[in-house]
N, C-alpha and C positions, 0 to 999 in steps of 0.2 A: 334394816338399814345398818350398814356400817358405822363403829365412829373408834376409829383409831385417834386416844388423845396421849397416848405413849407409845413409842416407838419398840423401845426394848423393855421385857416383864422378866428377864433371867430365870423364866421356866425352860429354857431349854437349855441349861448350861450343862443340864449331866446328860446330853447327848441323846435325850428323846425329845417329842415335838407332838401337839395337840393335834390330832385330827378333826374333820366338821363336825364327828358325833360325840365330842368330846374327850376321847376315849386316848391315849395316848401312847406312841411307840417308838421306836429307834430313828433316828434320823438318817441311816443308811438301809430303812426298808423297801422293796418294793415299791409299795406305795406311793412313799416321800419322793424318792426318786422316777417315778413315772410322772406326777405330777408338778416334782420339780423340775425336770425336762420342758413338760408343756409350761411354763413359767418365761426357762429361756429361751424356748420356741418364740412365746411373745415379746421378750426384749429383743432377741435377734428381728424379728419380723417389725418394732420399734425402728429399727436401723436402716431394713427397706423400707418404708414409710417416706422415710426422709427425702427418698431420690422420686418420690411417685405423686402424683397429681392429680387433680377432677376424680372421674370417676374411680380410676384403678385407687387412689388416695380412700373414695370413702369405703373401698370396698375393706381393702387394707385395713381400714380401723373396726370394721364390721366383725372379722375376723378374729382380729384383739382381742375384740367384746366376747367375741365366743369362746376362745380358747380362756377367760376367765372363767365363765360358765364350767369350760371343761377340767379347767383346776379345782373349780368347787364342787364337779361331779365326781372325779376321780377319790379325791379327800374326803369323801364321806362313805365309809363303807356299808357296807349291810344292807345292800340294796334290798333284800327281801322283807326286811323291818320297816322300808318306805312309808309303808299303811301305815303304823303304830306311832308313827312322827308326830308330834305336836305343829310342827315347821315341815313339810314336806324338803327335801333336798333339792335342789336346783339340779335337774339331769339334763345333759343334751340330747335332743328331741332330732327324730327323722328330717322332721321340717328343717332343721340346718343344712342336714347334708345335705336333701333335695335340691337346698339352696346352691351348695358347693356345685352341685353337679347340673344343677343349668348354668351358671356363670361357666364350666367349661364347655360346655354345650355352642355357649355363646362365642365364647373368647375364639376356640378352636373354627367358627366359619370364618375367621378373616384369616386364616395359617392352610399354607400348601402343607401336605403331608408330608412327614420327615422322611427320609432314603437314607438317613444315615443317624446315629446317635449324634447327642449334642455335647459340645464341654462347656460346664458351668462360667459364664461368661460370658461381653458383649458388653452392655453397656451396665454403668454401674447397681441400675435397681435390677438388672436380671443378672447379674453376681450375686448379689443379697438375697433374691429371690431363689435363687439354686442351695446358698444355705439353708434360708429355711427348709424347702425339699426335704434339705438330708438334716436336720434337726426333727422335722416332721414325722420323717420315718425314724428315726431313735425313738420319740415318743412312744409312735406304735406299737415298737419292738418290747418296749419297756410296758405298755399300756396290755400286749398282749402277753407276757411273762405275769405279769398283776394278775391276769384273769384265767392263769392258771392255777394259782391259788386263792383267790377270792374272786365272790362275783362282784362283776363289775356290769358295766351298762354300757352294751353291746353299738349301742347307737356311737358311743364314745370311741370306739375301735375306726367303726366305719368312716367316723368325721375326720379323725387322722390319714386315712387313707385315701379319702378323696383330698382331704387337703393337700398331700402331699404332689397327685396329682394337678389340683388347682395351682401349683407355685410352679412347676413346671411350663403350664401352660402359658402361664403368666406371666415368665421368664421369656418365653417366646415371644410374647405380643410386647414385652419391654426392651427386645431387639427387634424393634422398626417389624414388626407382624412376621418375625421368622427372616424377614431378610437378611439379617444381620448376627443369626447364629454362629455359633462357630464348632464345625462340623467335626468329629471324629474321624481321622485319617487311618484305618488299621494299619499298624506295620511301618508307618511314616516314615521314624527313625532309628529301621535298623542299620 
C-alpha cells in the first residue's frame, strides 16, 4: 500500500530521483523520462475524461489505472532480478493489451472504413483523444529508446502501441461513429 503523508522529502534537489528498486539516477534519464511521459499521458487523458461518459468514461478511467501500472513497470528496472524480489514489481501483463485490442475490435464495427486520413478534431473529447494518440506514441518512442539500453518489459512497448491505436479509434466513435471526422483534404490549399 501506499501512504504519502509528505509531499515534498528534498531527495531530489541535487537533480536525481529514486527509482522502484530504490536505486537512484539523473532526473533527465531515459528512464525518468519515458515514464514521466506515461505520467502526462495520464493527465493529458485526465482532460479527455472530462468531455466523455457511460461507457467510453469508465473505459477511460480503466486506462488511467493502467498506465499507472505502466509507470510503476517502467520505474523499476532489472527486470531479470524480478525472481529475487522480496515484492515482485507490478508489470503490465498481455491480458491488458488483449484488453486494448478487443475494445478496438469492438469500437471499430460501428465506423465505415476511412478513405481518407483524419485531422485531430471534431468534437471536443475526440480533440483530447487525438492528443493523447500522439502523447501515446512519444511514450512509445521513449519506452522503446529505454529498451535499447535496458531491459524492459515487452508487454509495456505493446500496450502503448495499441493504446495509441485505441485513442484513435475512440476519437472516431467521439465524432458521432466517424460521421463527423474531419477528413484530410491533400493539396487543399495551394
Amino acid at each position: 500500500m501506499v501512504v504519502l503523508n509528505k509531499i515534498y522529502t528534498r531527495t531530489g534537489d541535487t537533480g536525481e530521483t529514486a527509482l522502484g528498486d530504490g536505486s537512484r539516477v539523473a532526473k533527465h534519464s531515459v528512464r525518468v523520462t519515458a515514464y514521466g511521459t506515461v505520467d502526462e499521458l495520464n493527465a493529458t487523458l485526465g482532460v479527455a475524461k472530462l468531455h466523455a461518459e457511460g461507457q467510453m468514461a469508465e473505459r477511460l478511467a480503466m486506462i488511467q489505472n493502467d498506465l499507472f501500472d505502466l509507470g510503476a513497470d517502467l520505474c523499476t528496472p532489472n527486470m531479470e532480478k524480478d525472481g529475487e524480489r522480496e515484492y515482485p514489481p507490478l508489470r503490465i501483463a498481455e491480458a491488458q493489451v488483449d484488453r486494448l485490442e478487443a475494445e478496438i475490435d469492438e469500437m471499430n464495427k460501428a465506423l465505415e472504413p476511412l478513405r481518407s486520413f483524419i485531422l485531430p478534431g471534431g468534437s471536443a473529447l475526440a480533440a483530447h483523444l487525438h492528443i493523447c494518440r500522439t502523447v501515446a506514441r512519444r511514450a512509445e518512442r521513449m519506452s522503446v529508446e529505454l529498451g535499447g539500453f535496458e531491459s524492459i518489459n515487452p508487454a509495456g512497448v505493446k500496450y502503448l502501441n495499441r493504446l495509441s491505436d485505441w485513442f484513435f479509434v475512440a476519437g472516431r466513435i467521439a465524432n458521432n461513429n466517424g460521421k463527423d471526422d474531419v477528413l484530410w483534404v491533400p493539396g487543399a490549399n495551394r
